[in-house]
N, C-alpha and C positions, 0 to 999 in steps of 0.2 A: 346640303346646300353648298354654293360656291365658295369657295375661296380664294385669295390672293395676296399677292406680296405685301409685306408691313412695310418694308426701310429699302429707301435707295443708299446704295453704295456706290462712292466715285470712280474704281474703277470695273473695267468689266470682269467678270469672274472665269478664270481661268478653268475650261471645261474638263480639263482633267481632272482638277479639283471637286467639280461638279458630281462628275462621276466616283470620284473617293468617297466624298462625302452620302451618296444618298444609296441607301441598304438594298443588294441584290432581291427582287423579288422572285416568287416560289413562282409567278405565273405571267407572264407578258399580259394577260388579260385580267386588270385589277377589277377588286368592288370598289364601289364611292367608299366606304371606310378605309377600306386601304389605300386610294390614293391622299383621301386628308391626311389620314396617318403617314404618310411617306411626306407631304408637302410639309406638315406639323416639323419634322424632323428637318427635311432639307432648309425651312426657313431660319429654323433657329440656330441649325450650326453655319449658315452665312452670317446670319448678325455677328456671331461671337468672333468670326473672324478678323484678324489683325489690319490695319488701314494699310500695312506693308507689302500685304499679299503680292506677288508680281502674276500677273495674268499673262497668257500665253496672248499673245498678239499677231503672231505668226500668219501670214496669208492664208497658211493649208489648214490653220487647225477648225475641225468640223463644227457646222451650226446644227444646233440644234439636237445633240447626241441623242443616243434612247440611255436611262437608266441603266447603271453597273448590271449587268446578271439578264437586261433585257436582249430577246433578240427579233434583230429590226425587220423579218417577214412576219414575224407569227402578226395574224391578224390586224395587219398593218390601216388597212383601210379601215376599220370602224373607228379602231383610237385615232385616227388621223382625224374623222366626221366629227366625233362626241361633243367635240367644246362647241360647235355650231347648235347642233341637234338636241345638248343635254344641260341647260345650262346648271344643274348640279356639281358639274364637273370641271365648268369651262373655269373657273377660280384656280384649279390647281394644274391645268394643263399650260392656263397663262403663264403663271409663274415659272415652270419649268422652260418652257420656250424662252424667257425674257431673260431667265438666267444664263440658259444655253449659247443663247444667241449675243450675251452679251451684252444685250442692247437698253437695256434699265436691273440692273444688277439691286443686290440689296445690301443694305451697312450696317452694322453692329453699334450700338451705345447711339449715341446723340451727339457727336462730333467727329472730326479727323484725328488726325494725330497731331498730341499736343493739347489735344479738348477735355474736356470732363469727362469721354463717352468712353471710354475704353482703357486699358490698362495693357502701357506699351509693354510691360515686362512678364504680364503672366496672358495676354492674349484673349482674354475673357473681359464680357461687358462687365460693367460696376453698376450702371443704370439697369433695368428692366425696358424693356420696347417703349418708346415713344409711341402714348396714345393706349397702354396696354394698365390692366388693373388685375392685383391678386385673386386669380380662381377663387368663387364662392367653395367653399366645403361644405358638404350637406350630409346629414345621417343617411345611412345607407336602410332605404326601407326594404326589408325584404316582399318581395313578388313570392306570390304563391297563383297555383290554379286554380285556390278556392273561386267561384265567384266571377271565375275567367267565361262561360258562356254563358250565363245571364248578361256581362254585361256588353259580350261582345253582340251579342244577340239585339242590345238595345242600341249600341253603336250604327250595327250593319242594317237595323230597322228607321233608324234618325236619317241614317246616311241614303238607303233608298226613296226615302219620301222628301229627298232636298234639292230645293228650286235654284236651279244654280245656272247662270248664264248659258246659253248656244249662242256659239258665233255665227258670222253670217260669211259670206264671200268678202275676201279683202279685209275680214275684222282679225284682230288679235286679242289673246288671253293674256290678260292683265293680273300679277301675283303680289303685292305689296308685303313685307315680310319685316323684323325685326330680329336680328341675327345676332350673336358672338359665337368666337372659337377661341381653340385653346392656343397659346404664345406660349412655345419652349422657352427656358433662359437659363443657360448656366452663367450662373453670379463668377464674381474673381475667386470667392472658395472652391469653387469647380464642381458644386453639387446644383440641381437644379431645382429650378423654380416652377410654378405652375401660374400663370397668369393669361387672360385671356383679353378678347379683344374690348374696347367699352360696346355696349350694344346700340347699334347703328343700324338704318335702316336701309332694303333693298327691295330692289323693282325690277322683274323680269315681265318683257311680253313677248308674246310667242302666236305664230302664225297656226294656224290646225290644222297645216300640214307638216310641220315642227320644221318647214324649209326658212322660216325667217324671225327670227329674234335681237334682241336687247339686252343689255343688261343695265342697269344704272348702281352704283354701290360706292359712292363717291368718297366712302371713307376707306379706300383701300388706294397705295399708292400706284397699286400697278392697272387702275380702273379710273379714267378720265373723268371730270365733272359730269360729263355729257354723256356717258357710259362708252359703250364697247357693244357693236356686233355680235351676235349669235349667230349670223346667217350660216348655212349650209349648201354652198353654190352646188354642189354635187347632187344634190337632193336623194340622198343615199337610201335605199330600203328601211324601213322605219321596224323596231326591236324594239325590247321590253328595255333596252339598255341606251335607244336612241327611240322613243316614241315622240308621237303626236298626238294631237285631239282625236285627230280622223283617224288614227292608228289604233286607240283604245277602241274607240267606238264598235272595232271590227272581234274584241277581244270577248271569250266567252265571260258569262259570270255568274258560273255556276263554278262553286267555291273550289270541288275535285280535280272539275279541268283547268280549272285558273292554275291551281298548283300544281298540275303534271305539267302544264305548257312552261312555267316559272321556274321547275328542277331542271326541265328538259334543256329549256333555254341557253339557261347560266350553269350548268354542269363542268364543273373543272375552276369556279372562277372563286376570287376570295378564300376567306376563310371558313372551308368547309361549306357542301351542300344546305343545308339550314341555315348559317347562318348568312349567305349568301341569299337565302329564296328571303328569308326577314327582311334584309337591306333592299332589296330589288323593293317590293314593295313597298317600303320606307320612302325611298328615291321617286316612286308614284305619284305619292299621297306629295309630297314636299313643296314640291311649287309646279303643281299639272291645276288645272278644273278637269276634275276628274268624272265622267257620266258616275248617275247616282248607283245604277245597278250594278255597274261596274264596281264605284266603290265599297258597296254594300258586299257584294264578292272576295273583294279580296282584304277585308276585314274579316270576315268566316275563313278564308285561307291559310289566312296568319293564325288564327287558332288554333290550325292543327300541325304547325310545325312543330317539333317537338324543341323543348327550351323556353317557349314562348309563357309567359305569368301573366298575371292580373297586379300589378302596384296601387292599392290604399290611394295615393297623395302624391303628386308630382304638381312640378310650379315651369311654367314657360317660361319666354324671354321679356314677355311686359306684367308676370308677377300673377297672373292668372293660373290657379288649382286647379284639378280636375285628376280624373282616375286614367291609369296606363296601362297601354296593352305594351309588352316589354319583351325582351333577349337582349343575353349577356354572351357578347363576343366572347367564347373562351380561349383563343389565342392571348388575349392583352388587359379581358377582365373589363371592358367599357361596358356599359349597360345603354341602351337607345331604349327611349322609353317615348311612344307618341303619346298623346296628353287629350284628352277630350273632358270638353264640359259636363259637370258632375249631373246638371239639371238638361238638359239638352242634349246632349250625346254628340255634341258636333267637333269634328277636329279644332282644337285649339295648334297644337304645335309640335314640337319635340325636345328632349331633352337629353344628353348622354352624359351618365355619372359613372366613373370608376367605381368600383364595386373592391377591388381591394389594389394594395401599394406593387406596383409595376413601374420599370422603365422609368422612375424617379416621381412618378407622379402617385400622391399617398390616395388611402381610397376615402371615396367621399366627395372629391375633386371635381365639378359640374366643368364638363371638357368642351361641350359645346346647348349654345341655348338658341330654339327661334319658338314664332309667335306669326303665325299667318296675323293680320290684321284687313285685309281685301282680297277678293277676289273680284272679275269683274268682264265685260267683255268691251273692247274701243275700236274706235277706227281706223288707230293708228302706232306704231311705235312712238312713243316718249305724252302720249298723250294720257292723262291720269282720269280715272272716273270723276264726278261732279261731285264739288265737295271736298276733293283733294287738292285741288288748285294744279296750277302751271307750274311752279319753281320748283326746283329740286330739291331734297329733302335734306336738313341739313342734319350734318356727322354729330 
């Protein structure tokens, strides 16, 4: 799911800095884990930075740079489309732009200098993020295959016989969700903390031909009350990594060629082929209405990746059990685990737990939680099913 900036900071953020700060990638062409993972990291070491910083102000100096290690042809026009087309994605492509550009930057602690929020002498926050609470820590249940196609068998059997919205001409797919992610913070001792967002709600709609979208997510600074655009005025070729309603619809779903088309696709991207073809799918199911047989497909898909377990017991974002079809990023050790009801088989949500101590965060560490709570189809952007009322949902 999306992301975006916590904290504004008063001045704007010197783009060289920008570029120091955020970790060369191995591929110009990220997965959604790896751009969270890259945003995770760019957001926390702006907080921590000093209110002193002097930002380059310079006429010449460039907007909107690409990441240290990126280079700015490879495949320039799709990461250009994504935030329109994906809104998965468009949280962390925000925040990089806003940085880059200067133009709503982000602040460390919960004042300037001279405040409580910062410590002018060692340059590290003394508070934790404004609005952010201690990572849950959970026992790490081990996944096994035991048990893994019985139940994915009953998942992809719930999921082909489910009555789920068709839009019409001029309608939008309506996604209503309950979300946190993980907040970096190294403290003034200089080790860091895990803490993540409180769970707040978000609303995406989306046209089916993926050329027009919304977002509303009003607990994020760098996301207006009113929301933020997804449109794609380009109206780019539609991809497993830029889809549509009408894009799936055209998608086989028969479970082999689902995952030859999904290796073929995304070859070369993320981390490693598996687990790249796990996230693609993941990014699907997350906030699409997804056709039944489609998703019924590529549920059997994901069972034959290899890595892929059955989890006992996983808990969403609004507190709801259910069994997980699962992989564990072996780059950094995260585990995404999707969540379906134990009695029903129907997606509930996702959940991603650290599975053992990396990169500062111990394992056990619940790094990010959602909870589909609607799905639906309307007539219009910013318009909510019946039931859910007109106002916008508060943080």
């Amino acid at each position: 799911m999306i992301r975006t900036s916590r904290r504004r900071r008063e001045e704007p953020l010197d783009h060289a800095e920008l570029a120091r700060l955020l970790p060369a990638p191995g591929d110009p062409e990220l997965s959604s884990g790896r751009l969270n993972g890259l945003e995770e990291h760019l957001m926390s070491e702006i907080r921590n930075l000093t209110p002193d910083t002097s930002p380059d102000t310079s006429p010449g100096a460039p907007i909107g740079a690409p990441p240290a290690g990126a280079h700015a042809g490879d495949r320039a026009p799709r990461q250009a489309r994504r935030p329109g087309r994906r809104p998965v994605l468009a949280g962390a492509a925000a925040a990089l732009v806003l940085a880059a550009a200067g133009v709503a930057g982000l602040a460390g602690g919960s004042g300037g200098s001279g405040g409580s929020g910062g410590s002018a002498s060692s340059g590290r926050a003394v508070a934790p993020p404004a609005g952010a609470v201690p990572a849950p820590v959970v026992q790490v249940v081990r996944g096994s295959t035991a048990g893994l196609a019985g139940a994915v068998a009953d998942i992809s059997g719930a999921a082909a016989r489910a009555e789920l919205p068709e839009p019409g001409p001029g309608q939008f797919l309506y996604v209503r969700s309950e979300v946190s992610w993980l907040v970096s913070w190294e403290g003034s001792d200089g080790k860091n903390r895990s803490y993540v967002d409180k769970i707040h709600p978000r609303e995406v709609w989306m046209s089916p031909d993926g050329d027009k979208g919304w977002l509303m997510e009003p607990y994020k600074d760098a996301i207006d009350r009113d929301g933020i655009t997804l449109d794609d005025p380009e109206g780019g070729e539609r991809t497993l990594n830029s889809p549509g309603y009408d894009y799936l619809r055209t998608l086989p779903t028969d479970p082999g060629l689902l995952l030859k088309k999904i290796y073929d696709e995304t070859g070369g991207m993320g981390n490693g082929p598996d687990q790249q073809a796990f996230s693609t799918i993941g990014d699907l199911l997350r906030e699409q209405v997804v056709p039944p047989k489609l998703a019924a497909g590529l549920y059997r898909a994901a069972a034959r990746i290899p890595g892929v377990v059955l989890v006992d017991d996983s808990v969403d974002a609004v507190g709801r059990h259910g069994v997980a079809i699962a992989r564990t990023d072996e780059t950094d050790g995260a585990r995404t685990e999707w969540i379906f009801d134990r009695e029903t088989y129907t997606y509930l949500g996702e959940r991603t737990v650290q599975t053992r101590d990396a990169e500062g965060i111990e394992a056990g560490t619940v790094r990010g939680r959602t909870a589909v709570t609607d799905r639906a189809v309307v007539d219009a952007v910013k318009q909510r099913p019946a039931g859910l009322g007109d106002a916008p949902p508060s943080a």
